[in-house]
Gaussian input, Z-matrix of N, CA and C with variables (Angstrom, degrees):
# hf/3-21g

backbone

0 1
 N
 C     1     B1
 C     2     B2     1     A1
 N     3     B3     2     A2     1     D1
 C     4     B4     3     A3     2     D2
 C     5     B5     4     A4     3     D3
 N     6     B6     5     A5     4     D4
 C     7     B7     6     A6     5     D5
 C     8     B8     7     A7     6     D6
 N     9     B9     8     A8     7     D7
 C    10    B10     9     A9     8     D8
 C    11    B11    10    A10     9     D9
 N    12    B12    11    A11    10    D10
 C    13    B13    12    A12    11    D11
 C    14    B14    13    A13    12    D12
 N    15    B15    14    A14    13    D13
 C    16    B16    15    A15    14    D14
 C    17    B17    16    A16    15    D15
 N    18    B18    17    A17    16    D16
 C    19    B19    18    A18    17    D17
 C    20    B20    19    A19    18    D18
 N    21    B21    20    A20    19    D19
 C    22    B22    21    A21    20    D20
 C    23    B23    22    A22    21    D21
 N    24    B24    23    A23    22    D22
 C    25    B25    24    A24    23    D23
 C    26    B26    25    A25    24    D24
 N    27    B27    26    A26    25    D25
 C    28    B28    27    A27    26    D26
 C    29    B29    28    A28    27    D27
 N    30    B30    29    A29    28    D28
 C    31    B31    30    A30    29    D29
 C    32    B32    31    A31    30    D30
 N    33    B33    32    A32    31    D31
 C    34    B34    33    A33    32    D32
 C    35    B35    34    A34    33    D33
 N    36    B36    35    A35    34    D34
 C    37    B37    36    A36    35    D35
 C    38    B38    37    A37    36    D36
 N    39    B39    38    A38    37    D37
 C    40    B40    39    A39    38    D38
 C    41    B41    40    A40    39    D39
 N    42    B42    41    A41    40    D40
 C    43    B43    42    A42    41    D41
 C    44    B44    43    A43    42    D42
 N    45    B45    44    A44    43    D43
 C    46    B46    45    A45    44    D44
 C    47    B47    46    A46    45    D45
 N    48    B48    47    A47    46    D46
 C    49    B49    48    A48    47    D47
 C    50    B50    49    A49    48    D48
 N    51    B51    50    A50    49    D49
 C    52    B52    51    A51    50    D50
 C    53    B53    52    A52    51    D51
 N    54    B54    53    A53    52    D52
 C    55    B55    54    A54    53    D53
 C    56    B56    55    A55    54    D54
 N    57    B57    56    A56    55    D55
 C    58    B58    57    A57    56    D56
 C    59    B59    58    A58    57    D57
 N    60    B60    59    A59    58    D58
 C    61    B61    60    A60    59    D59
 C    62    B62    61    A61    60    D60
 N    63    B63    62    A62    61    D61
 C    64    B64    63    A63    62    D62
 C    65    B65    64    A64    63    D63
 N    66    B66    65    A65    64    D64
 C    67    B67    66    A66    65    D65
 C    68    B68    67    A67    66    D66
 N    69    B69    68    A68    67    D67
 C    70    B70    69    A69    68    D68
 C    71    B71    70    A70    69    D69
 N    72    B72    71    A71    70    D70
 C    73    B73    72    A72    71    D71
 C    74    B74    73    A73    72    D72
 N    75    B75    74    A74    73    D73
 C    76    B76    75    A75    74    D74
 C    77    B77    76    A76    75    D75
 N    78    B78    77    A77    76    D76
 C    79    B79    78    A78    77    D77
 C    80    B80    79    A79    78    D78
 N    81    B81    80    A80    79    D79
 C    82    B82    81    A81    80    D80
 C    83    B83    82    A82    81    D81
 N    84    B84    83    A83    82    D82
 C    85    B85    84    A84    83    D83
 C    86    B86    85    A85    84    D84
 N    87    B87    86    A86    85    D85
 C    88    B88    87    A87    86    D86
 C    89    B89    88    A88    87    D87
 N    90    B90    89    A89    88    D88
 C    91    B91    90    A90    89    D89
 C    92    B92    91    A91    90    D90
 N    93    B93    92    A92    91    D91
 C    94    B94    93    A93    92    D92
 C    95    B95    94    A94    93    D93
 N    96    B96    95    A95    94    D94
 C    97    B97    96    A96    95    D95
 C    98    B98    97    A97    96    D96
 N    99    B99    98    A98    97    D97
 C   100   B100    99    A99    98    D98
 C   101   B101   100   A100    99    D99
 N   102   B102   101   A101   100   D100
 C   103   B103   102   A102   101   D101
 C   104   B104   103   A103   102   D102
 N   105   B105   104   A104   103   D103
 C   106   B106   105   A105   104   D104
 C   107   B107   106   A106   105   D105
 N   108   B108   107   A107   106   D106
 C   109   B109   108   A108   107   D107
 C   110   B110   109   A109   108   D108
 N   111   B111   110   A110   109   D109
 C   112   B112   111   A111   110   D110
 C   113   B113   112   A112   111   D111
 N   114   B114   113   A113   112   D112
 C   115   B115   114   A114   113   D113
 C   116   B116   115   A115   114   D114
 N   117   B117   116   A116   115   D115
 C   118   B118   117   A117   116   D116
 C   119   B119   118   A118   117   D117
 N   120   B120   119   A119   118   D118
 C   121   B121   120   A120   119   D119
 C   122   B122   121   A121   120   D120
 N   123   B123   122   A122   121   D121
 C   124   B124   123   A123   122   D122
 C   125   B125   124   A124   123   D123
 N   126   B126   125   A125   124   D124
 C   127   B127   126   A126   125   D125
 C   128   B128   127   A127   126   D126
 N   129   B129   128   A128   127   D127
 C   130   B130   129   A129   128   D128
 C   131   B131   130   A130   129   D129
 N   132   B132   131   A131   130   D130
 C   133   B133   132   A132   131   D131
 C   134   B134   133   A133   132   D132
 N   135   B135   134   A134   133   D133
 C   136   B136   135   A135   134   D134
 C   137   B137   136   A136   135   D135
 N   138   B138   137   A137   136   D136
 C   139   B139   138   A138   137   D137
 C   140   B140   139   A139   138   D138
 N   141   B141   140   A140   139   D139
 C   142   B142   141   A141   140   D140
 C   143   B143   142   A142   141   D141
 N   144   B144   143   A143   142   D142
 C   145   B145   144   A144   143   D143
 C   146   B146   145   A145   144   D144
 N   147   B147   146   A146   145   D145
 C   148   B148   147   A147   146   D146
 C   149   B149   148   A148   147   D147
 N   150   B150   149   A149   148   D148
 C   151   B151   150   A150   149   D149
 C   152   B152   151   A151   150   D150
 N   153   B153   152   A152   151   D151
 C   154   B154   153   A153   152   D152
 C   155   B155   154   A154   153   D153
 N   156   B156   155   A155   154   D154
 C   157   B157   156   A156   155   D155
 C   158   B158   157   A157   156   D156
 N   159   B159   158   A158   157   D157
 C   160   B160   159   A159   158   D158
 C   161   B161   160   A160   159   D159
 N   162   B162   161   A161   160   D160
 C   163   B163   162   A162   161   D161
 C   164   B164   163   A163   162   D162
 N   165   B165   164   A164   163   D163
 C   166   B166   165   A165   164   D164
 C   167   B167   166   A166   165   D165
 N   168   B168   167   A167   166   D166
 C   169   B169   168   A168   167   D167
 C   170   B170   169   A169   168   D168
 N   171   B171   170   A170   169   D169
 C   172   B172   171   A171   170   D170
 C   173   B173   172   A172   171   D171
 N   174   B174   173   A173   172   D172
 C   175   B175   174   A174   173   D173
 C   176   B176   175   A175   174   D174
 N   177   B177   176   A176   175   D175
 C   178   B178   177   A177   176   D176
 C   179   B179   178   A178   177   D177
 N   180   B180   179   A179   178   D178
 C   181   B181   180   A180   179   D179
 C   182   B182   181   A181   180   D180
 N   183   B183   182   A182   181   D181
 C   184   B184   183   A183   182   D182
 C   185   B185   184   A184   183   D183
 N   186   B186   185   A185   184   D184
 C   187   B187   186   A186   185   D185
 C   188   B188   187   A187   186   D186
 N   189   B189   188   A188   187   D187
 C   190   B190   189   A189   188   D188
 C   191   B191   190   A190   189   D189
 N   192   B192   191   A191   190   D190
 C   193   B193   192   A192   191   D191
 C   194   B194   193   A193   192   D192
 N   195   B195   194   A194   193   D193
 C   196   B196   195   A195   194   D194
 C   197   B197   196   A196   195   D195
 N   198   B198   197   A197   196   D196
 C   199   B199   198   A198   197   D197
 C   200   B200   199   A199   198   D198
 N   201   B201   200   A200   199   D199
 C   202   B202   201   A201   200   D200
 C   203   B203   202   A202   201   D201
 N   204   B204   203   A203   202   D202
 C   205   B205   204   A204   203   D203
 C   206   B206   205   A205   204   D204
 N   207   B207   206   A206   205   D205
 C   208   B208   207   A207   206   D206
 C   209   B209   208   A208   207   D207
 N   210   B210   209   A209   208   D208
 C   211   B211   210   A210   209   D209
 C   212   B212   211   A211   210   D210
 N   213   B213   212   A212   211   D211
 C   214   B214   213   A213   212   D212
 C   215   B215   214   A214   213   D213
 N   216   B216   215   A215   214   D214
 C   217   B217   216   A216   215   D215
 C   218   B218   217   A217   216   D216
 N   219   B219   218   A218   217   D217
 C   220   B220   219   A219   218   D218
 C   221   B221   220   A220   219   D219
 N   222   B222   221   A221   220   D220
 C   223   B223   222   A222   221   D221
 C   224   B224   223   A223   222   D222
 N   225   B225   224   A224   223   D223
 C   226   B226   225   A225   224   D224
 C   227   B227   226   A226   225   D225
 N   228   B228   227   A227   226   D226
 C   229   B229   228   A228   227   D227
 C   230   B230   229   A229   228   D228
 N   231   B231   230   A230   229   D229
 C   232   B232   231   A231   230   D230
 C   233   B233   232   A232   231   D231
 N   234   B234   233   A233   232   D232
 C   235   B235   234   A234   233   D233
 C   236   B236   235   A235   234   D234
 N   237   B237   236   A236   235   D235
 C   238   B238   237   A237   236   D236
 C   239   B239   238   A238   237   D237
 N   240   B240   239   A239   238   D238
 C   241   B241   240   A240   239   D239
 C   242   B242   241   A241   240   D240
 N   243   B243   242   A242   241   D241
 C   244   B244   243   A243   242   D242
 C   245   B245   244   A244   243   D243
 N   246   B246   245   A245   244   D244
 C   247   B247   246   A246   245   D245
 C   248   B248   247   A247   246   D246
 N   249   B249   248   A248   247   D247
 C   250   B250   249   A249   248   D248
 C   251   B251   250   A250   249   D249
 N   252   B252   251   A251   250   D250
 C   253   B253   252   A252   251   D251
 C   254   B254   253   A253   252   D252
 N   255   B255   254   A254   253   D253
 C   256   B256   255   A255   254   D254
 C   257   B257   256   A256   255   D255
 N   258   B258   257   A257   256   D256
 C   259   B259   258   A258   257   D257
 C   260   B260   259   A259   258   D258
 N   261   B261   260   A260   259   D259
 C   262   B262   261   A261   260   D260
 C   263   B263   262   A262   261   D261
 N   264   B264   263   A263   262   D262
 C   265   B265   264   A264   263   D263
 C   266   B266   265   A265   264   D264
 N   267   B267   266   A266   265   D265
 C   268   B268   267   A267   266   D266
 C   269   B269   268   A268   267   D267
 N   270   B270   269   A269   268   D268
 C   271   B271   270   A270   269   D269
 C   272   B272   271   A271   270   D270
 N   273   B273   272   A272   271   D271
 C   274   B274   273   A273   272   D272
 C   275   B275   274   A274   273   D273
 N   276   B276   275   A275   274   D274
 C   277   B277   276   A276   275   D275
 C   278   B278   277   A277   276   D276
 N   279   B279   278   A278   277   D277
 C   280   B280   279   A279   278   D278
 C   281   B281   280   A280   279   D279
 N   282   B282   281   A281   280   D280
 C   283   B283   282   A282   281   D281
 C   284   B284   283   A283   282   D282
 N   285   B285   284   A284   283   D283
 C   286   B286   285   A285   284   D284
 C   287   B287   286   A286   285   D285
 N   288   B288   287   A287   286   D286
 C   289   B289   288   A288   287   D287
 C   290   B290   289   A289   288   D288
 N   291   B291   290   A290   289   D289
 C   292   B292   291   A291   290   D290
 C   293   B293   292   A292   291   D291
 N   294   B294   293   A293   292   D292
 C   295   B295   294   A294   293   D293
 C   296   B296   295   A295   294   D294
 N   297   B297   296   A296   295   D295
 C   298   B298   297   A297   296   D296
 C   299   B299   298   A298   297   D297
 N   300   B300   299   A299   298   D298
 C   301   B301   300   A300   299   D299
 C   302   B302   301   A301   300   D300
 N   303   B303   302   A302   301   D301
 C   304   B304   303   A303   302   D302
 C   305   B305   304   A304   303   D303
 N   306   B306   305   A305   304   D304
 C   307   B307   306   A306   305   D305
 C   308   B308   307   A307   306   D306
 N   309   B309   308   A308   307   D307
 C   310   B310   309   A309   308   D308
 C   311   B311   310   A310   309   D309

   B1=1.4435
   B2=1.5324
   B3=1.1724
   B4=1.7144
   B5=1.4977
   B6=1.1497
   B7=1.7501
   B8=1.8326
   B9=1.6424
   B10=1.0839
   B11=1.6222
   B12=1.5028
   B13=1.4063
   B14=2.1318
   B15=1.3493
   B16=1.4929
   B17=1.6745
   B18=1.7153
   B19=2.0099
   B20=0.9871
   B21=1.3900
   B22=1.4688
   B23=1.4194
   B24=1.7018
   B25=1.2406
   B26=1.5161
   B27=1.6078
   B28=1.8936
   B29=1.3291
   B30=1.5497
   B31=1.9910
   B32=1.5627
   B33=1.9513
   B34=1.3849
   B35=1.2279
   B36=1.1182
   B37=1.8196
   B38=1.4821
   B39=1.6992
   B40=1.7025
   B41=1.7641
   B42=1.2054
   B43=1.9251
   B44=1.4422
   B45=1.4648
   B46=1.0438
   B47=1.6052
   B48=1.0655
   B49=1.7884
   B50=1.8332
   B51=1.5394
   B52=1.9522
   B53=1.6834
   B54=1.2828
   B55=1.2782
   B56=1.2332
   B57=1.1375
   B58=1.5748
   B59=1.3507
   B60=1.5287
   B61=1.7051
   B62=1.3862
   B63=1.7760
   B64=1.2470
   B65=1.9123
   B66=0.9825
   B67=1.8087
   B68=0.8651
   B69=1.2120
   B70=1.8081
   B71=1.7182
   B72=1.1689
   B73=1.6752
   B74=1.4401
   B75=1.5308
   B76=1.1623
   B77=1.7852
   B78=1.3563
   B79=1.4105
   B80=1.3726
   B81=1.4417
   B82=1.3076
   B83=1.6685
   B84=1.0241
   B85=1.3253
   B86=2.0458
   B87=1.8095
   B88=1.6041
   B89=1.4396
   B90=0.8255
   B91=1.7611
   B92=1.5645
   B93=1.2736
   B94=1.3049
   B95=1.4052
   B96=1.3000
   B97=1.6205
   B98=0.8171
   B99=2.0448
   B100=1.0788
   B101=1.8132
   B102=1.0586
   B103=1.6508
   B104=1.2855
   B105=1.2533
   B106=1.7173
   B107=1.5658
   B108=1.7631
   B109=0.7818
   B110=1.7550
   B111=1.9418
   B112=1.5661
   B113=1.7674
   B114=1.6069
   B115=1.3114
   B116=1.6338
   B117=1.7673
   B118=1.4804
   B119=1.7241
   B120=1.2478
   B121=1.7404
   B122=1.7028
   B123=1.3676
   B124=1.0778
   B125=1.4024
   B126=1.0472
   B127=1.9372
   B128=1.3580
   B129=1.7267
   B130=1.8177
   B131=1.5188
   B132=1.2084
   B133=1.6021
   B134=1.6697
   B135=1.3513
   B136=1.5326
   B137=1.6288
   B138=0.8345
   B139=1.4705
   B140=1.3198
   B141=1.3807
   B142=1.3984
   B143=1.7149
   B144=1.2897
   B145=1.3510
   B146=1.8911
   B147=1.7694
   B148=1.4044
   B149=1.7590
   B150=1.3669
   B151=1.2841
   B152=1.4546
   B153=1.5309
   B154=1.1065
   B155=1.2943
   B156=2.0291
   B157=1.2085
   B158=1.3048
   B159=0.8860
   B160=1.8486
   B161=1.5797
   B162=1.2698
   B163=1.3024
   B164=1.4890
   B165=1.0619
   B166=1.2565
   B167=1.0858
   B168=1.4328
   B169=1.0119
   B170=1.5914
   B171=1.2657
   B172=1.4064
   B173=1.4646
   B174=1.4123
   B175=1.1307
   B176=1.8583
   B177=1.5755
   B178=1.1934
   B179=1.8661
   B180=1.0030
   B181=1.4550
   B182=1.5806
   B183=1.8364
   B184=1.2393
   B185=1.5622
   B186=1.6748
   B187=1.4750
   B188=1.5178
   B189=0.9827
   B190=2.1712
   B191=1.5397
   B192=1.3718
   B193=1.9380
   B194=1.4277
   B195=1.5896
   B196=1.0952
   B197=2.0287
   B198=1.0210
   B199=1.5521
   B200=1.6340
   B201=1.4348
   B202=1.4232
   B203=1.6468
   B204=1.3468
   B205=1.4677
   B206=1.5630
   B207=1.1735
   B208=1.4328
   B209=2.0636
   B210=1.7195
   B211=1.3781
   B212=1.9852
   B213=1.3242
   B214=1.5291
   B215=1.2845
   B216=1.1890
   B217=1.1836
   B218=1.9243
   B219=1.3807
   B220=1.7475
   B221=1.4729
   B222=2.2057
   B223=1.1827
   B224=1.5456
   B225=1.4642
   B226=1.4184
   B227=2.0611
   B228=1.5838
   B229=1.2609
   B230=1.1792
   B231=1.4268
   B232=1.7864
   B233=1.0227
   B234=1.7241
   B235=1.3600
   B236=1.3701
   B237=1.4295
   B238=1.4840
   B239=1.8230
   B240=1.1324
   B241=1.4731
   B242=1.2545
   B243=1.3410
   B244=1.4586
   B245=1.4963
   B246=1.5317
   B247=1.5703
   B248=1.7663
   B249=1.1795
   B250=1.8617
   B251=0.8326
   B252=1.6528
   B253=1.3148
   B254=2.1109
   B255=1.6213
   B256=1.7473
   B257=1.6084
   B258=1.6823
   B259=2.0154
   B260=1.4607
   B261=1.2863
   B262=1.8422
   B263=1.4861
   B264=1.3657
   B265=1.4048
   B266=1.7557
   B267=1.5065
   B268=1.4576
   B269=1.6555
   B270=1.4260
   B271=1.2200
   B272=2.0303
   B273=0.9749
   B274=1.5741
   B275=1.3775
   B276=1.3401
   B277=1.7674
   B278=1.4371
   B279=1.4764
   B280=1.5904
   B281=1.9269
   B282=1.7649
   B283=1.5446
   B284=1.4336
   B285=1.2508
   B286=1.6879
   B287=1.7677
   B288=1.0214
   B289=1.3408
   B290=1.8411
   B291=0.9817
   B292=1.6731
   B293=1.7257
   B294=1.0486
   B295=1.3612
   B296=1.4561
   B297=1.6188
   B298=1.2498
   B299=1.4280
   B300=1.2888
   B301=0.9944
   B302=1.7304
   B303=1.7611
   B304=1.0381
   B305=1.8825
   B306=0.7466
   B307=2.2065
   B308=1.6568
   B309=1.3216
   B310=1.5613
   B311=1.5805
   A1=108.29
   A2=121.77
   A3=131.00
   A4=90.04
   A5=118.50
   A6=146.13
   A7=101.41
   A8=117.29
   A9=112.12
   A10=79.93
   A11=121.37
   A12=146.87
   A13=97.50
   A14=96.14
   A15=98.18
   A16=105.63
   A17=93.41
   A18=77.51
   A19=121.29
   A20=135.96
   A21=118.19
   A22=116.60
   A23=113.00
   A24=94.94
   A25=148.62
   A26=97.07
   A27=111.67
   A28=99.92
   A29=116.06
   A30=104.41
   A31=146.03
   A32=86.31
   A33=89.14
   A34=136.05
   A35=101.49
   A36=111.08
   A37=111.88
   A38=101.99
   A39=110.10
   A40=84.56
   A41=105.23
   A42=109.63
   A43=101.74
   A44=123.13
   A45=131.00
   A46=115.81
   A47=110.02
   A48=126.25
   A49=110.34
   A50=76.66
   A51=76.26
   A52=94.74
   A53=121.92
   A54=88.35
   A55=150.58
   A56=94.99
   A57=119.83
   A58=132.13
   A59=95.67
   A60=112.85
   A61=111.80
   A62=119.42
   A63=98.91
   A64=120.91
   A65=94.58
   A66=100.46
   A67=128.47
   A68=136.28
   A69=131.60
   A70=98.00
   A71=115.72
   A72=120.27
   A73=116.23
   A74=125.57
   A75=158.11
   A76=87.35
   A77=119.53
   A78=119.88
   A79=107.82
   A80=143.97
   A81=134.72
   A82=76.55
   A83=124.97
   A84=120.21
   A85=110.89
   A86=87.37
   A87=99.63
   A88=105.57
   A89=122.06
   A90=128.96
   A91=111.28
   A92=129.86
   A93=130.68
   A94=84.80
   A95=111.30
   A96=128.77
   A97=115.75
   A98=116.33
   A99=117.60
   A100=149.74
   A101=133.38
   A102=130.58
   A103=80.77
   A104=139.35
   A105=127.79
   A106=103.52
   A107=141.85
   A108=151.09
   A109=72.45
   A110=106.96
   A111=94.98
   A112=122.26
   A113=113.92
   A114=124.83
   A115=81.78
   A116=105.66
   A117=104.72
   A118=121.85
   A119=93.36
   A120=83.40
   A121=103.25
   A122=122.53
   A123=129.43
   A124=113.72
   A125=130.71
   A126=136.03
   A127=104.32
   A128=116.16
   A129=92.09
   A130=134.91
   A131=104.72
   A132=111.42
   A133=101.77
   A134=101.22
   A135=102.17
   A136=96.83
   A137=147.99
   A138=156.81
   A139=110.14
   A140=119.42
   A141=129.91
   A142=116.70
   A143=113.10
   A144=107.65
   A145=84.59
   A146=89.65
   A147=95.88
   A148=109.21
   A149=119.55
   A150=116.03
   A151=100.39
   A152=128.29
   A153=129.32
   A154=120.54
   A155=134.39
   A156=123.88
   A157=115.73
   A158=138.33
   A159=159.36
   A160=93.28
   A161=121.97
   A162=133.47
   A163=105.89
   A164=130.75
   A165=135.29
   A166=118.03
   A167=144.54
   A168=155.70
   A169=120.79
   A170=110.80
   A171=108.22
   A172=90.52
   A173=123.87
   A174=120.12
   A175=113.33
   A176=95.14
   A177=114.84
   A178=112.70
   A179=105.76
   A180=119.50
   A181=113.37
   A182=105.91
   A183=92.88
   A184=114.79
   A185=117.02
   A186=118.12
   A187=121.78
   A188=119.36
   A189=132.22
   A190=80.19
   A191=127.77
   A192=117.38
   A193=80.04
   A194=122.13
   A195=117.14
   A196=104.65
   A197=103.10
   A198=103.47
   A199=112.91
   A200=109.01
   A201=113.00
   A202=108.46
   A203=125.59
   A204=110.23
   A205=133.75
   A206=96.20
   A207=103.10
   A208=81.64
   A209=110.51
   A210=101.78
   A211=121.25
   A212=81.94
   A213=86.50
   A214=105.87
   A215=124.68
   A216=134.61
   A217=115.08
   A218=105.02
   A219=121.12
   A220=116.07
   A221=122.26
   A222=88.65
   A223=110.32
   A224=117.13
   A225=118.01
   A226=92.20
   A227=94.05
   A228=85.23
   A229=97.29
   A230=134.75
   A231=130.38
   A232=96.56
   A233=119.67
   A234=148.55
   A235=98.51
   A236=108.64
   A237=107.85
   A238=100.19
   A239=120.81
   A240=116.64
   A241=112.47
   A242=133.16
   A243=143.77
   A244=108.74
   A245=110.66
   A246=103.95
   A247=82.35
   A248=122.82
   A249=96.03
   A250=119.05
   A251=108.26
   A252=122.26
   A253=122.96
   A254=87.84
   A255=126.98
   A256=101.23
   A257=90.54
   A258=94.70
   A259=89.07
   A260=127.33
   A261=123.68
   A262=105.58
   A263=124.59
   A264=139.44
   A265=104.55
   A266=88.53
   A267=90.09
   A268=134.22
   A269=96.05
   A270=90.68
   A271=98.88
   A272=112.01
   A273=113.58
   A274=91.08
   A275=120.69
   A276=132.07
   A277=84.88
   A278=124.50
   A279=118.64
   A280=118.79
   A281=83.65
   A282=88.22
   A283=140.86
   A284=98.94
   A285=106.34
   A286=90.13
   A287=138.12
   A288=142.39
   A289=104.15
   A290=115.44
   A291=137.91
   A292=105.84
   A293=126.21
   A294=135.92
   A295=113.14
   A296=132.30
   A297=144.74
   A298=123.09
   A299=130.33
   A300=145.07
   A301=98.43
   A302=141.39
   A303=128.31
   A304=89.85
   A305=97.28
   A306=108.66
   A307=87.72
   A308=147.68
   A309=119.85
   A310=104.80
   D1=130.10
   D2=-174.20
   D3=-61.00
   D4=159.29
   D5=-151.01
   D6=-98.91
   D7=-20.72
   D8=-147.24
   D9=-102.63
   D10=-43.58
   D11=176.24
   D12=-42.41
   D13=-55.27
   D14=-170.60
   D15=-59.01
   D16=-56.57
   D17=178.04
   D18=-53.64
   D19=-49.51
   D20=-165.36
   D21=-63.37
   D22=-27.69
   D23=160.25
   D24=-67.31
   D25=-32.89
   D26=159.88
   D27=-49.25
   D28=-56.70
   D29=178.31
   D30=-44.13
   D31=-37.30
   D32=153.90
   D33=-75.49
   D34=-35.21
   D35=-178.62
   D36=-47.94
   D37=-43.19
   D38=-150.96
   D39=-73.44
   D40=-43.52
   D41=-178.06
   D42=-43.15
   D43=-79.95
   D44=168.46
   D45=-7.71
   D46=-78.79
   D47=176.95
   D48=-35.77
   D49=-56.54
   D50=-165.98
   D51=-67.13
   D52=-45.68
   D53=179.02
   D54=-73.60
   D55=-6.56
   D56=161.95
   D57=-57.76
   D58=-35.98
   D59=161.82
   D60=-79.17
   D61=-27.47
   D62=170.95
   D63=-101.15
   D64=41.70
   D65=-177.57
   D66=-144.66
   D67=145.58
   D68=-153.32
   D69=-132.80
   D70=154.37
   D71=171.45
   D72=-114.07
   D73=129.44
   D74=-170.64
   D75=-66.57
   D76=106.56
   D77=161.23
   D78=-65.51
   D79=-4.85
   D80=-152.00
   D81=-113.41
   D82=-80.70
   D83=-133.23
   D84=-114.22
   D85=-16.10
   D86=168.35
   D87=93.10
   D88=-3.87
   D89=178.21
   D90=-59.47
   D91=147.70
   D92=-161.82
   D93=-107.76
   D94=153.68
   D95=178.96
   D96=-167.98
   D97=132.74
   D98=149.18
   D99=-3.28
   D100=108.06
   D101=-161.02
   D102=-56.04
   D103=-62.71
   D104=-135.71
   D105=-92.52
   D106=18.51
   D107=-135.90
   D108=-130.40
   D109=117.62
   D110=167.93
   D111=-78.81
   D112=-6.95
   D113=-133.45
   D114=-160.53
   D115=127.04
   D116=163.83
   D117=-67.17
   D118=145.26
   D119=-176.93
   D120=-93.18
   D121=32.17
   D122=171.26
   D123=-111.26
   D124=-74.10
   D125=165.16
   D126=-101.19
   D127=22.19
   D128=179.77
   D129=38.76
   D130=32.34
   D131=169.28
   D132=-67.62
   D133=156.73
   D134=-179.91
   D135=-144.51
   D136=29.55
   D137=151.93
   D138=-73.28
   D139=165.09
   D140=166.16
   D141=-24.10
   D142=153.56
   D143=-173.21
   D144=-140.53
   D145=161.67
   D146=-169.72
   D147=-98.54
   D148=122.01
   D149=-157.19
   D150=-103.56
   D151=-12.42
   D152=163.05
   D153=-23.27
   D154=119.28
   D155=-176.14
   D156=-81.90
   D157=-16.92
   D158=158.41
   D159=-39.47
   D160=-70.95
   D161=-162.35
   D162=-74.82
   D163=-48.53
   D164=168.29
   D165=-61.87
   D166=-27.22
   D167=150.88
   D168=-66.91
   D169=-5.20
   D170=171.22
   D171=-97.58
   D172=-55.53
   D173=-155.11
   D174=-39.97
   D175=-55.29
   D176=-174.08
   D177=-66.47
   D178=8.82
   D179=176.58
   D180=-107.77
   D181=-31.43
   D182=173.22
   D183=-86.92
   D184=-24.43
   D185=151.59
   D186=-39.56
   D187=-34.84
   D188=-175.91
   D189=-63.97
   D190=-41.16
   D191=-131.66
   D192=-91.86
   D193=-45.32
   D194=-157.85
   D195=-84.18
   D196=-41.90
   D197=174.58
   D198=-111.20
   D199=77.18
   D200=177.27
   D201=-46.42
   D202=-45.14
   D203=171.43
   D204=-27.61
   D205=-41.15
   D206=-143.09
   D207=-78.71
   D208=-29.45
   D209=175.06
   D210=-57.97
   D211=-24.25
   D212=173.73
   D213=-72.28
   D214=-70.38
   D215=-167.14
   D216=-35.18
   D217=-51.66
   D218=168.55
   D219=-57.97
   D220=-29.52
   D221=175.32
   D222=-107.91
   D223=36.65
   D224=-176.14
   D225=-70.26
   D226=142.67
   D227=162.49
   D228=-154.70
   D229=160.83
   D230=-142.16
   D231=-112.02
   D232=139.20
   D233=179.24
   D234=-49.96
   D235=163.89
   D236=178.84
   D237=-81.76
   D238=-27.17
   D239=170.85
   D240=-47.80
   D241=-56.50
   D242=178.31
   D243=-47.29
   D244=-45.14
   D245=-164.64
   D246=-76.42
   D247=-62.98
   D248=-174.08
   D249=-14.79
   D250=-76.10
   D251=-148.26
   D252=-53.08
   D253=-14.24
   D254=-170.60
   D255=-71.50
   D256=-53.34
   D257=-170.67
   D258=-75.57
   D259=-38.83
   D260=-173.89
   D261=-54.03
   D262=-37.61
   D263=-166.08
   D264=-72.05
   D265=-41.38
   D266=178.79
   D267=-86.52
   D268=-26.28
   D269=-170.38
   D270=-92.50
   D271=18.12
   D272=-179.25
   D273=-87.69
   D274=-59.16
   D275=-172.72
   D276=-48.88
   D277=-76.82
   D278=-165.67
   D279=-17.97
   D280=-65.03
   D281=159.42
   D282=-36.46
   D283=-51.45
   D284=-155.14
   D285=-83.42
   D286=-55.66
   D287=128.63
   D288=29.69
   D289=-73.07
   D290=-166.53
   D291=-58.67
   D292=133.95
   D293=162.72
   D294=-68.66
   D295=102.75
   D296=157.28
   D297=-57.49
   D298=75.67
   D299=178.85
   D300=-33.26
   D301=115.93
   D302=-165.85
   D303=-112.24
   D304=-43.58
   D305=-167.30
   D306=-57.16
   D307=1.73
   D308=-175.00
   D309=-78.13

């Protein structure tokens, strides 16, 4: 399998995972949700939620089937140009940030 083919798949997976750790399933209605969400934002159930990663991981699989975007969207992962351009982005703000002593 070509090398470039393999990462994106480790990328998805690892996406996959973390969100899995961060998402809980609506026993009422099956909706994937946010952990820190007290209340589904689907039927607003507020009872126990199912933290099982199996289950949550289906859920969020039948969300992928139904909104293929959002699969795109999870295995974008940024060119190495982008991450430059990110620390360049940042460390300019760092700068500008700083008091320029003008009177020396």
């Amino acid at each position: 399998m070509n090398n470039r083919v393999h990462n994106r798949i480790a990328a998805y997976e690892a996406h996959r995972r973390l969100a899995a750790e961060s998402l809980k399933r609506c026993p009422l209605c099956g909706a994937v949700n946010a952990r820190a969400n007290g209340e589904c934002f689907v039927c607003r159930w507020s009872g126990g939620f199912d933290h099982d990663p199996d289950h949550v991981e289906e859920g969020l699989s039948e969300l992928l089937t139904r909104c293929p975007e959002l699969a795109d969207a999870m295995m974008e992962t940024p060119t190495r140009m982008q991450i430059v351009k990110g620390w360049i982005r940042r460390a300019i703000r760092r700068i500008g940030r700083r008091r320029i002593d003008v009177y020396a």
